[in-house]
PDB file with SEQRES, HELIX, SHEET and CRYST1 records, atoms N, CA, C and O in Angstrom:
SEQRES   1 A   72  UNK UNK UNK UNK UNK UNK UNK UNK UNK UNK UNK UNK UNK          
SEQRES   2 A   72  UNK UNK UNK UNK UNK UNK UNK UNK UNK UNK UNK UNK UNK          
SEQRES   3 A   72  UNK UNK UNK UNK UNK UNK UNK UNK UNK UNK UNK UNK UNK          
SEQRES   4 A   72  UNK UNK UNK UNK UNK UNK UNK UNK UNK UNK UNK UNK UNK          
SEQRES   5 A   72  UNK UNK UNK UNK UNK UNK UNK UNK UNK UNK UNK UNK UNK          
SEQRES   6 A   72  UNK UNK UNK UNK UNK UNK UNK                                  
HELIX    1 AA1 UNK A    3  UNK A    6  1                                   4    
HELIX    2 AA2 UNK A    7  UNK A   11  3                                   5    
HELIX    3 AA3 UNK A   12  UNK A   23  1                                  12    
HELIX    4 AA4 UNK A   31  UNK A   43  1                                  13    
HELIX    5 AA5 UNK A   50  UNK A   67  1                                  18    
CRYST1    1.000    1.000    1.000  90.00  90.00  90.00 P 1           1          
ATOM      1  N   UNK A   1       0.849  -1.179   0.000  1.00  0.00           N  
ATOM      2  CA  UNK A   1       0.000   0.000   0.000  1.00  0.00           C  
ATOM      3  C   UNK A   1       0.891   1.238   0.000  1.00  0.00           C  
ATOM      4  O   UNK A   1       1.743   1.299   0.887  1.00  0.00           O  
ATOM      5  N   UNK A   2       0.800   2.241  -0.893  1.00  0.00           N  
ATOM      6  CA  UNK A   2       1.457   3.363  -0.844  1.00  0.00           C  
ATOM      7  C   UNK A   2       1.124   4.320  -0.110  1.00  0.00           C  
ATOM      8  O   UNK A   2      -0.077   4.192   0.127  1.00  0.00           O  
ATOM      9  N   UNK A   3       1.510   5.163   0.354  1.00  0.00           N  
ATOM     10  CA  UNK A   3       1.468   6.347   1.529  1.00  0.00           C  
ATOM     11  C   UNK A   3       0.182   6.844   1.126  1.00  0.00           C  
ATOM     12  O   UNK A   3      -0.623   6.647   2.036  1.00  0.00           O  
ATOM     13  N   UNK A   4      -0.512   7.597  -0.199  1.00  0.00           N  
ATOM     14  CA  UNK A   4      -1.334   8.025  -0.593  1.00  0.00           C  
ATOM     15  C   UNK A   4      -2.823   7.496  -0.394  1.00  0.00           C  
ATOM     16  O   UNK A   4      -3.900   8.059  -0.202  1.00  0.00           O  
ATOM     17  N   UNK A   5      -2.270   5.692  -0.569  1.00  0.00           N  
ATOM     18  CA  UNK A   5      -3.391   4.825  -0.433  1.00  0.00           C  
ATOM     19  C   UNK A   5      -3.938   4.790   1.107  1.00  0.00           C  
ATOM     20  O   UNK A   5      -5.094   4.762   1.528  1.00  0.00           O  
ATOM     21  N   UNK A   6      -2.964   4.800   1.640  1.00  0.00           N  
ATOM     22  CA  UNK A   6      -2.857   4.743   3.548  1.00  0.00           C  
ATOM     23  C   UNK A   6      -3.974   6.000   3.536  1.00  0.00           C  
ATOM     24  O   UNK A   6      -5.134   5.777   3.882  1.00  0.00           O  
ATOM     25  N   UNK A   7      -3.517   7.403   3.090  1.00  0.00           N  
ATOM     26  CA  UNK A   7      -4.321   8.147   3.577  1.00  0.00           C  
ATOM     27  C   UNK A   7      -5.721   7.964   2.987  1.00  0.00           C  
ATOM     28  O   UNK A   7      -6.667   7.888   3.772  1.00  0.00           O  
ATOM     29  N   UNK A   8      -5.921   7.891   1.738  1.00  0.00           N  
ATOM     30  CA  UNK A   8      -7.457   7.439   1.249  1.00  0.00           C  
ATOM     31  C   UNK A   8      -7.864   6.457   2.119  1.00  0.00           C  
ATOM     32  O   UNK A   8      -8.880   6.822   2.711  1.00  0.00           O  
ATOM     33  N   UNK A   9      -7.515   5.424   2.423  1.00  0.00           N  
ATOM     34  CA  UNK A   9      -7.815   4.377   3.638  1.00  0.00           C  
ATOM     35  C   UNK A   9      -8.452   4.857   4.747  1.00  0.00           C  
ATOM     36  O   UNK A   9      -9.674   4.802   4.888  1.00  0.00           O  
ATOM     37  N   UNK A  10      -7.623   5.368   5.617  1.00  0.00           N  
ATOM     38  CA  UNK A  10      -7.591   6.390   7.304  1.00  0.00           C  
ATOM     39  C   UNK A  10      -9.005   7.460   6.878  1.00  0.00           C  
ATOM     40  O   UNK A  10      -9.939   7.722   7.636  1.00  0.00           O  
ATOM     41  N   UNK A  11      -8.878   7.809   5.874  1.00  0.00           N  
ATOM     42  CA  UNK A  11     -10.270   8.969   5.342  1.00  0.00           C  
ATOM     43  C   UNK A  11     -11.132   8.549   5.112  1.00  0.00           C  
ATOM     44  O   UNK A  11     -12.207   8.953   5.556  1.00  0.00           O  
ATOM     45  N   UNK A  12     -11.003   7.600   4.349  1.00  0.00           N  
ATOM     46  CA  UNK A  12     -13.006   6.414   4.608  1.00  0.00           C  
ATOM     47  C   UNK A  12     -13.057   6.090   5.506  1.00  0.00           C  
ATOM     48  O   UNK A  12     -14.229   5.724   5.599  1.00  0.00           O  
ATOM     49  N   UNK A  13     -12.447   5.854   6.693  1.00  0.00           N  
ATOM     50  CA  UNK A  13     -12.983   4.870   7.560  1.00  0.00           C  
ATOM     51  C   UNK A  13     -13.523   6.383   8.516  1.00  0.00           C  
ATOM     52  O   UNK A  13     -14.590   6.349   9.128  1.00  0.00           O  
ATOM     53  N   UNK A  14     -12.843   7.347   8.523  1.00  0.00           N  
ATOM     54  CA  UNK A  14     -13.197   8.410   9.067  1.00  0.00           C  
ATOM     55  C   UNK A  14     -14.630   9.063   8.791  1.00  0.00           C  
ATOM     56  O   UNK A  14     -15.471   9.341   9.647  1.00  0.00           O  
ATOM     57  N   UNK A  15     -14.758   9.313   6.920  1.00  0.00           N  
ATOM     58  CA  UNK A  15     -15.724   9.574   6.330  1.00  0.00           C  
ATOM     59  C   UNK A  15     -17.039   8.395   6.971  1.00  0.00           C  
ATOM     60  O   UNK A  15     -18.091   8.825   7.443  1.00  0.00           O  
ATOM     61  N   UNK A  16     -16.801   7.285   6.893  1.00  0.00           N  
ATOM     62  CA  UNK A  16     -18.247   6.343   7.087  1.00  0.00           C  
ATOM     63  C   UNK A  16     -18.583   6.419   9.094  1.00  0.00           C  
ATOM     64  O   UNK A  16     -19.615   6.220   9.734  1.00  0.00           O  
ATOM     65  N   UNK A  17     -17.712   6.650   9.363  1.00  0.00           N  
ATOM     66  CA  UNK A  17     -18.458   6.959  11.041  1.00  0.00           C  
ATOM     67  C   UNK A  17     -18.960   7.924  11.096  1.00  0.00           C  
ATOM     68  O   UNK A  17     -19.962   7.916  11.811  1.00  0.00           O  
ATOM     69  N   UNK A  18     -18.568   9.397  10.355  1.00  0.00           N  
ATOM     70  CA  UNK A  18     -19.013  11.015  10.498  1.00  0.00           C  
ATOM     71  C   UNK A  18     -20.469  10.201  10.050  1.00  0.00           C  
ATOM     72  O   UNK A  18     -21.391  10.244  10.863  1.00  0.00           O  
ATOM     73  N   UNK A  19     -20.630   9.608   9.013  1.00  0.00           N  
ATOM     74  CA  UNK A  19     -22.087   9.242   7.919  1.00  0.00           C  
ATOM     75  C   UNK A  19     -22.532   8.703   8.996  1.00  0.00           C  
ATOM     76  O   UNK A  19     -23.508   9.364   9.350  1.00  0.00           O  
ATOM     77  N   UNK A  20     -22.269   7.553   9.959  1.00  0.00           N  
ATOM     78  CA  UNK A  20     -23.389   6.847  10.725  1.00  0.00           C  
ATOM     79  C   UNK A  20     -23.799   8.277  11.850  1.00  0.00           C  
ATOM     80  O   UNK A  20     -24.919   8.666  12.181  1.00  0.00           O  
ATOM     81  N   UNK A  21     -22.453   8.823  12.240  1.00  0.00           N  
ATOM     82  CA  UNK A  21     -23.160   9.823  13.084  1.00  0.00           C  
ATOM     83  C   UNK A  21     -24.564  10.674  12.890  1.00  0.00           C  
ATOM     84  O   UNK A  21     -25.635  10.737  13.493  1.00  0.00           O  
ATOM     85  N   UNK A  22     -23.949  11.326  11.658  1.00  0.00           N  
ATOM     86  CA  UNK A  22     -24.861  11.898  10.939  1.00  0.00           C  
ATOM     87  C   UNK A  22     -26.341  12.000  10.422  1.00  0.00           C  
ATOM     88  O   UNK A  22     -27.149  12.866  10.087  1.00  0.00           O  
ATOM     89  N   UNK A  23     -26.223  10.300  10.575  1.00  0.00           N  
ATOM     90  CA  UNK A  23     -27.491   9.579  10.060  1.00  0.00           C  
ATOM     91  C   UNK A  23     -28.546   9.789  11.167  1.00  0.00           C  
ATOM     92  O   UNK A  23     -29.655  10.319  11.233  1.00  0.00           O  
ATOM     93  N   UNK A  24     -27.655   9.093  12.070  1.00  0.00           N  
ATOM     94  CA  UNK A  24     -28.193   9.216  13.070  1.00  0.00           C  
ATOM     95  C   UNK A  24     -28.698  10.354  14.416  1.00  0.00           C  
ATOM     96  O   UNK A  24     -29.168  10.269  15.551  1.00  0.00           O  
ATOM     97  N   UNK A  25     -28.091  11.810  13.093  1.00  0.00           N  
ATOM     98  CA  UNK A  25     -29.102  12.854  13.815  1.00  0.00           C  
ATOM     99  C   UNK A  25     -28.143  13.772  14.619  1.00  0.00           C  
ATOM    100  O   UNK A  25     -28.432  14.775  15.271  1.00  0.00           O  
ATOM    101  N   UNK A  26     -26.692  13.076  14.376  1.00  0.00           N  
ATOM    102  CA  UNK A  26     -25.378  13.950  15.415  1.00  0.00           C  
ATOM    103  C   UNK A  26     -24.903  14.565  14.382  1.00  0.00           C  
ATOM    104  O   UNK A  26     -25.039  14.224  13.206  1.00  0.00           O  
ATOM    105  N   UNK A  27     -24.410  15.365  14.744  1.00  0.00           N  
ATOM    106  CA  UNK A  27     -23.275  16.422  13.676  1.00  0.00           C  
ATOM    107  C   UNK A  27     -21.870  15.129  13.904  1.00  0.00           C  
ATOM    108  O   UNK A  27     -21.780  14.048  14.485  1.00  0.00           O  
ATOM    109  N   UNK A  28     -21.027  15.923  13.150  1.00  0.00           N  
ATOM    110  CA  UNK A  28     -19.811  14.909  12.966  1.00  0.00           C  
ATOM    111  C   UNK A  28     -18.517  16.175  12.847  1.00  0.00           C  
ATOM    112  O   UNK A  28     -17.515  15.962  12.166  1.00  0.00           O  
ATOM    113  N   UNK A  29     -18.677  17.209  13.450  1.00  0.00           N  
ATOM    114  CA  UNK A  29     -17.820  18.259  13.401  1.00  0.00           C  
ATOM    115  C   UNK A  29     -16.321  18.260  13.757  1.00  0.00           C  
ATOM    116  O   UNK A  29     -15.558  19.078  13.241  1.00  0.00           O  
ATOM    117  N   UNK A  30     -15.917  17.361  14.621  1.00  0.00           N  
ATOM    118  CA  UNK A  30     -14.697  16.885  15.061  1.00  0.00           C  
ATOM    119  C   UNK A  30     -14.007  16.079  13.763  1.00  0.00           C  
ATOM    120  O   UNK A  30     -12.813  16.360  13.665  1.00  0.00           O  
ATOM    121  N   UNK A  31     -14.463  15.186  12.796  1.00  0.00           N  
ATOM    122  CA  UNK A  31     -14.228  14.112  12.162  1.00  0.00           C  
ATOM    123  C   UNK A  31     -14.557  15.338  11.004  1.00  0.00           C  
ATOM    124  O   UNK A  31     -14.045  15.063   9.919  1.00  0.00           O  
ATOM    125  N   UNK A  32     -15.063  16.210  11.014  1.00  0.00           N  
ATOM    126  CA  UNK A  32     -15.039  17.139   9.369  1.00  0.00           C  
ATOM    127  C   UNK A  32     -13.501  18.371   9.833  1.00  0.00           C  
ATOM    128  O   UNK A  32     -12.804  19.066   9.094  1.00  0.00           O  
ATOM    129  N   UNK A  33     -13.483  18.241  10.852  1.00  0.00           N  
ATOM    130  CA  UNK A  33     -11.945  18.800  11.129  1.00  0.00           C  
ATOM    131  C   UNK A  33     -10.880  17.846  11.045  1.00  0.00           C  
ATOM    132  O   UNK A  33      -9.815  18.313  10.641  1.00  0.00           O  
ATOM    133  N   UNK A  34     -10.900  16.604  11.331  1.00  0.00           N  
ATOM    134  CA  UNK A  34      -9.882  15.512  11.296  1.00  0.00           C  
ATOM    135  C   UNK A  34      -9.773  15.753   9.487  1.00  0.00           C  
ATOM    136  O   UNK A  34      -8.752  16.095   8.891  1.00  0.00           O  
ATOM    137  N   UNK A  35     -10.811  15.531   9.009  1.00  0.00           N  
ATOM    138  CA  UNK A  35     -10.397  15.149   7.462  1.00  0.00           C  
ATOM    139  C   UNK A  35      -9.923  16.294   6.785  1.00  0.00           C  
ATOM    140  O   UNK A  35      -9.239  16.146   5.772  1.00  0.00           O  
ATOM    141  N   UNK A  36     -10.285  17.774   7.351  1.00  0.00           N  
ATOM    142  CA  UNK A  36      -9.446  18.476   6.357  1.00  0.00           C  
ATOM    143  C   UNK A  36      -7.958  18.809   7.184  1.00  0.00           C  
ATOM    144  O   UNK A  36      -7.197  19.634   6.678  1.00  0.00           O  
ATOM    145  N   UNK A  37      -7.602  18.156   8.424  1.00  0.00           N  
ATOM    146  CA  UNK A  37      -6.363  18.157   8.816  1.00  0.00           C  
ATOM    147  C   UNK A  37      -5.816  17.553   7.829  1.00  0.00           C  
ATOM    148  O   UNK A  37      -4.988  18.088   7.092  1.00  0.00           O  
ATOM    149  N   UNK A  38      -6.367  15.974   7.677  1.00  0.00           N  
ATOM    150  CA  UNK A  38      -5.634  14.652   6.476  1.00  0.00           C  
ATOM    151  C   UNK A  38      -5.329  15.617   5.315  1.00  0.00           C  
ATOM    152  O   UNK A  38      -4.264  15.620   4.698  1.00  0.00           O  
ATOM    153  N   UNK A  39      -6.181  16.285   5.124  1.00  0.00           N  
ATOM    154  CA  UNK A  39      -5.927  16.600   3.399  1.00  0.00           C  
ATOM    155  C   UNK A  39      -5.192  17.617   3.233  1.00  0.00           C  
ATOM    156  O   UNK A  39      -4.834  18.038   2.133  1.00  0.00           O  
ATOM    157  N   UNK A  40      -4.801  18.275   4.717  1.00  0.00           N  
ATOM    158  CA  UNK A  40      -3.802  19.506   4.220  1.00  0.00           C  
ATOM    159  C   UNK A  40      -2.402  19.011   4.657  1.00  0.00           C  
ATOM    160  O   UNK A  40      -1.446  19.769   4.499  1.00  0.00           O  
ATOM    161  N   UNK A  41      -2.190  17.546   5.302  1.00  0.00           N  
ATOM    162  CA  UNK A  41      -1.009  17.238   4.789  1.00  0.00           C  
ATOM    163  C   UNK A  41      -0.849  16.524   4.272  1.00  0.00           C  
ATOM    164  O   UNK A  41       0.347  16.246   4.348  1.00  0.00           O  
ATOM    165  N   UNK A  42      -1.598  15.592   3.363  1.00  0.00           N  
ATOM    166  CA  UNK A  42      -1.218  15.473   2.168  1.00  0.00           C  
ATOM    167  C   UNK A  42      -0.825  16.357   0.945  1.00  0.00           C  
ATOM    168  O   UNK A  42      -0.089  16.058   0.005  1.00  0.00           O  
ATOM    169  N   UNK A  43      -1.612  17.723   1.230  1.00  0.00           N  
ATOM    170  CA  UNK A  43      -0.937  18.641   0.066  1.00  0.00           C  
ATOM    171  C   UNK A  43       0.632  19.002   0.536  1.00  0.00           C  
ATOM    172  O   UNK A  43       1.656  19.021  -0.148  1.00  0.00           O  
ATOM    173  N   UNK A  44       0.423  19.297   2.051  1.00  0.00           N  
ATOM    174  CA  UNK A  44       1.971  19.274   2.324  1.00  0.00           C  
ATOM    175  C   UNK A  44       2.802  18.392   1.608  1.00  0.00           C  
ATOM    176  O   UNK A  44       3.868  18.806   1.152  1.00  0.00           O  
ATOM    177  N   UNK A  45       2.440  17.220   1.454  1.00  0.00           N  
ATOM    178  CA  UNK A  45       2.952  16.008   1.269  1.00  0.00           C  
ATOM    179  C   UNK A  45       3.558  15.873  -0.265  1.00  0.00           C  
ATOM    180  O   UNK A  45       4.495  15.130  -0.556  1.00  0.00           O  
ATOM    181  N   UNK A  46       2.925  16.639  -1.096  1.00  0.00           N  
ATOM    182  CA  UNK A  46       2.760  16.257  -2.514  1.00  0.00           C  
ATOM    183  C   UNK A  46       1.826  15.444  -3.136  1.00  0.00           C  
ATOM    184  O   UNK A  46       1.862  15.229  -4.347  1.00  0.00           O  
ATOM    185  N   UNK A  47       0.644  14.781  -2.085  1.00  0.00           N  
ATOM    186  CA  UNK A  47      -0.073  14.798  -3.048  1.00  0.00           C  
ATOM    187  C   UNK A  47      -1.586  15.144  -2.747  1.00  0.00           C  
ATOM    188  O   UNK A  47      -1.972  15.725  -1.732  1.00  0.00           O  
ATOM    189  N   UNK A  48      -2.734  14.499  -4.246  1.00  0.00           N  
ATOM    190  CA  UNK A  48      -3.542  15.310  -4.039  1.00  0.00           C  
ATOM    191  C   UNK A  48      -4.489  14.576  -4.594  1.00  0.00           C  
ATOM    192  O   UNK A  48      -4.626  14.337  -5.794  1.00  0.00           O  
ATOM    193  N   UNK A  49      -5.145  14.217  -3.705  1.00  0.00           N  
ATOM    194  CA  UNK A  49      -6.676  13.126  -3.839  1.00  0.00           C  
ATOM    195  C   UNK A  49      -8.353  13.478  -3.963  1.00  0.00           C  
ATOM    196  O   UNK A  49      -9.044  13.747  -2.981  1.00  0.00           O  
ATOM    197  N   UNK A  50      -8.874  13.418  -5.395  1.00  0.00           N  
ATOM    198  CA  UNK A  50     -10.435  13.585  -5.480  1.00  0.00           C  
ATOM    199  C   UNK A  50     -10.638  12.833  -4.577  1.00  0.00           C  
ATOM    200  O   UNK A  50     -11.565  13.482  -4.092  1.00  0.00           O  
ATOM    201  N   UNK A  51     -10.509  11.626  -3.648  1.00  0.00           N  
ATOM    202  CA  UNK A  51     -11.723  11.236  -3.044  1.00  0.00           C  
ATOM    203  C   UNK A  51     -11.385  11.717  -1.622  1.00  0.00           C  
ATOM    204  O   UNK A  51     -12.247  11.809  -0.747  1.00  0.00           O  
ATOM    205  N   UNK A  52     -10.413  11.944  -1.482  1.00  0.00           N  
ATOM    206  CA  UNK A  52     -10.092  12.869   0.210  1.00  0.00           C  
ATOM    207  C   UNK A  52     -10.690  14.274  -0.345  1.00  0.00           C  
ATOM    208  O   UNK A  52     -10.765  14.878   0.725  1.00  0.00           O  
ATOM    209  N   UNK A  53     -11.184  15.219  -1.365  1.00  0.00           N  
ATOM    210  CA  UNK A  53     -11.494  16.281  -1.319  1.00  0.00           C  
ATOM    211  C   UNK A  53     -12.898  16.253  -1.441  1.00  0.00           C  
ATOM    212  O   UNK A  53     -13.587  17.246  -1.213  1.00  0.00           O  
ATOM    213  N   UNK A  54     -13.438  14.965  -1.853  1.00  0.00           N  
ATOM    214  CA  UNK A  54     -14.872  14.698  -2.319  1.00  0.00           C  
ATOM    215  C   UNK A  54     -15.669  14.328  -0.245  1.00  0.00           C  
ATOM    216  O   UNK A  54     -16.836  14.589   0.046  1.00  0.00           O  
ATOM    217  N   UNK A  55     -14.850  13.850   0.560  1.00  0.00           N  
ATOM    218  CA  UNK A  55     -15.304  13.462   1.375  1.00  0.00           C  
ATOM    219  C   UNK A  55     -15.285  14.661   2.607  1.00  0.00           C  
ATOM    220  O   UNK A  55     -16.025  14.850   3.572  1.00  0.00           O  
ATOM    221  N   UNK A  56     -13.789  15.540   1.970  1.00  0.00           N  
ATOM    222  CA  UNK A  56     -13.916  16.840   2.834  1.00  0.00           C  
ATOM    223  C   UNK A  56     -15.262  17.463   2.352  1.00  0.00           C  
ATOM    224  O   UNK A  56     -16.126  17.700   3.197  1.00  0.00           O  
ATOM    225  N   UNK A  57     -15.481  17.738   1.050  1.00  0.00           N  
ATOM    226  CA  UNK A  57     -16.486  18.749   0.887  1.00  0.00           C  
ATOM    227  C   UNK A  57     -17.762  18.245   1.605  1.00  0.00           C  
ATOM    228  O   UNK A  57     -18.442  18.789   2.475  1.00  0.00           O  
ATOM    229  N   UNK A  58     -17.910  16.867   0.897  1.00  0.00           N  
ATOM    230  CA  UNK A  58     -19.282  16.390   1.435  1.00  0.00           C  
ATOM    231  C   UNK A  58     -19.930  16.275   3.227  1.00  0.00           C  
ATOM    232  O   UNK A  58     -21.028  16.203   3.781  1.00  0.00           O  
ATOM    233  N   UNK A  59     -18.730  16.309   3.553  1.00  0.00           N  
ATOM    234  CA  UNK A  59     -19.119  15.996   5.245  1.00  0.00           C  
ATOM    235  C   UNK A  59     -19.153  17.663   5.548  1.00  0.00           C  
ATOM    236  O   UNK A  59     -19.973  18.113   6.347  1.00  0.00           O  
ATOM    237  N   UNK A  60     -18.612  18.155   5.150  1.00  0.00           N  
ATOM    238  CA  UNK A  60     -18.843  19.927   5.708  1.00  0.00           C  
ATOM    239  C   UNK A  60     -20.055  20.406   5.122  1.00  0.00           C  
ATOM    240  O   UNK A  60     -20.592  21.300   5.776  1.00  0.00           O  
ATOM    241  N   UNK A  61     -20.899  19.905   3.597  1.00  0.00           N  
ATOM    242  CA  UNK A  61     -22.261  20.383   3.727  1.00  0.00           C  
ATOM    243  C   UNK A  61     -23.207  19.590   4.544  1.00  0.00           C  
ATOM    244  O   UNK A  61     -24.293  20.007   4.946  1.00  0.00           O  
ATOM    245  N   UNK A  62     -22.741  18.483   4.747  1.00  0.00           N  
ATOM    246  CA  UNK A  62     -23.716  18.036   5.942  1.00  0.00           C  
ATOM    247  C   UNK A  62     -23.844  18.427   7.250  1.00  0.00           C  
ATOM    248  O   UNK A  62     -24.905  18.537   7.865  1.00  0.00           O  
ATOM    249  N   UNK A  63     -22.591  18.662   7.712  1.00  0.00           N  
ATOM    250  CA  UNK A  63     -22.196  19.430   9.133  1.00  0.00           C  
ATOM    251  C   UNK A  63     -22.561  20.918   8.874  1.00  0.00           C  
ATOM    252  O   UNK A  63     -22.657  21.522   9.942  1.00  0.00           O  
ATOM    253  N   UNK A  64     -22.788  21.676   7.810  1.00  0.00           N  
ATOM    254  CA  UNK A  64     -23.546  22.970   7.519  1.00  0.00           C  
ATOM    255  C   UNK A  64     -24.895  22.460   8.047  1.00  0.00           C  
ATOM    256  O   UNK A  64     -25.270  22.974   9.101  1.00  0.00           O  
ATOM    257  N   UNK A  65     -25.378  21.890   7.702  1.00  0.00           N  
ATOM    258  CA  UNK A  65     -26.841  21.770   7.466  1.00  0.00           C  
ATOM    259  C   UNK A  65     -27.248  21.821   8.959  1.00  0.00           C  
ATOM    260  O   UNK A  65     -28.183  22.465   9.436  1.00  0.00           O  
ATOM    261  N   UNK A  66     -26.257  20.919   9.689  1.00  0.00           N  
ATOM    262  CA  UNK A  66     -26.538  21.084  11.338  1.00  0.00           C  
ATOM    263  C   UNK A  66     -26.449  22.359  11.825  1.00  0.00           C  
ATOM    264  O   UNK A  66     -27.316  22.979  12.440  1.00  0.00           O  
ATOM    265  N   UNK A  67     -25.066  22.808  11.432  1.00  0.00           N  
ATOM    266  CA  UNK A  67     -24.751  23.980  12.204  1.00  0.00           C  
ATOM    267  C   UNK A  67     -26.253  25.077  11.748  1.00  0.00           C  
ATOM    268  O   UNK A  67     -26.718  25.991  12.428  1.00  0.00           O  
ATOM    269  N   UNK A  68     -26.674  24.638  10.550  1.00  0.00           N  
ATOM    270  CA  UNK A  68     -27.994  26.188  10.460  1.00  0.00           C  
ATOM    271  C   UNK A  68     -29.191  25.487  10.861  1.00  0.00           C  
ATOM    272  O   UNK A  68     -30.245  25.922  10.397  1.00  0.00           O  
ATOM    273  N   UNK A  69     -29.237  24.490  11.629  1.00  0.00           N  
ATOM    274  CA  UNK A  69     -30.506  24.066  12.351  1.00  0.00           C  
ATOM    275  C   UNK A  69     -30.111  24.931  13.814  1.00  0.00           C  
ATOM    276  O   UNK A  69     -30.794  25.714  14.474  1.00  0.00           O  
ATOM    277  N   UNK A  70     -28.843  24.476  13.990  1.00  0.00           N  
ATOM    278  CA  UNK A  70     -28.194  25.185  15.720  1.00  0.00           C  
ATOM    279  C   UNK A  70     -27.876  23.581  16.384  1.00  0.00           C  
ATOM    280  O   UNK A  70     -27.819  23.446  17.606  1.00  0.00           O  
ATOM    281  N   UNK A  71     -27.765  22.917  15.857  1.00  0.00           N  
ATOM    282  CA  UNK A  71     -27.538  21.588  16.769  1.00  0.00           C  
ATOM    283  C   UNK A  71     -25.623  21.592  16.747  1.00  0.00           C  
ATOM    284  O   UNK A  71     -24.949  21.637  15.718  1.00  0.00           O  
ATOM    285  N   UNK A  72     -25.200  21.546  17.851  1.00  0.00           N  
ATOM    286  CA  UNK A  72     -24.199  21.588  18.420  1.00  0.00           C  
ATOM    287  C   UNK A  72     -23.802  20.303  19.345  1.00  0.00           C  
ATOM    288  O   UNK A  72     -22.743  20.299  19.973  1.00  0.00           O  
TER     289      UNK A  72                                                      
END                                                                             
């Protein structure tokens, strides 16, 4: 597994707990900060992943959606 793959790895497994949280009615705001930690060092890193940027974006409009209900 290459370093890149490691991090796509560590980021789904991150991405699918924020989703059960989520589902289940919790915000996932801690875990939408973990993932854009991952992805800004991977740019540190050199590299640069659609599905680590697809999972940052997506979990921050869901964690929007909480934050403009007010659920904290």
């Amino acid at each position: 597994m290459t370093t890149e793959q490691a991090f796509e790895t560590v980021t789904k497994i991150i991405f699918d707990r924020a989703c059960e949280l989520i589902v289940g009615g919790n915000p996932a705001y801690e875990s939408e900060l973990v993932l854009n930690h991952i992805e800004m060092v991977m740019v540190e890193w050199g590299y640069r992943s659609p599905k680590v940027s697809e999972y940052c974006d997506s979990l921050k409009q869901e964690n929007d959606i909480m934050r403009d209900m007010g659920i904290e």
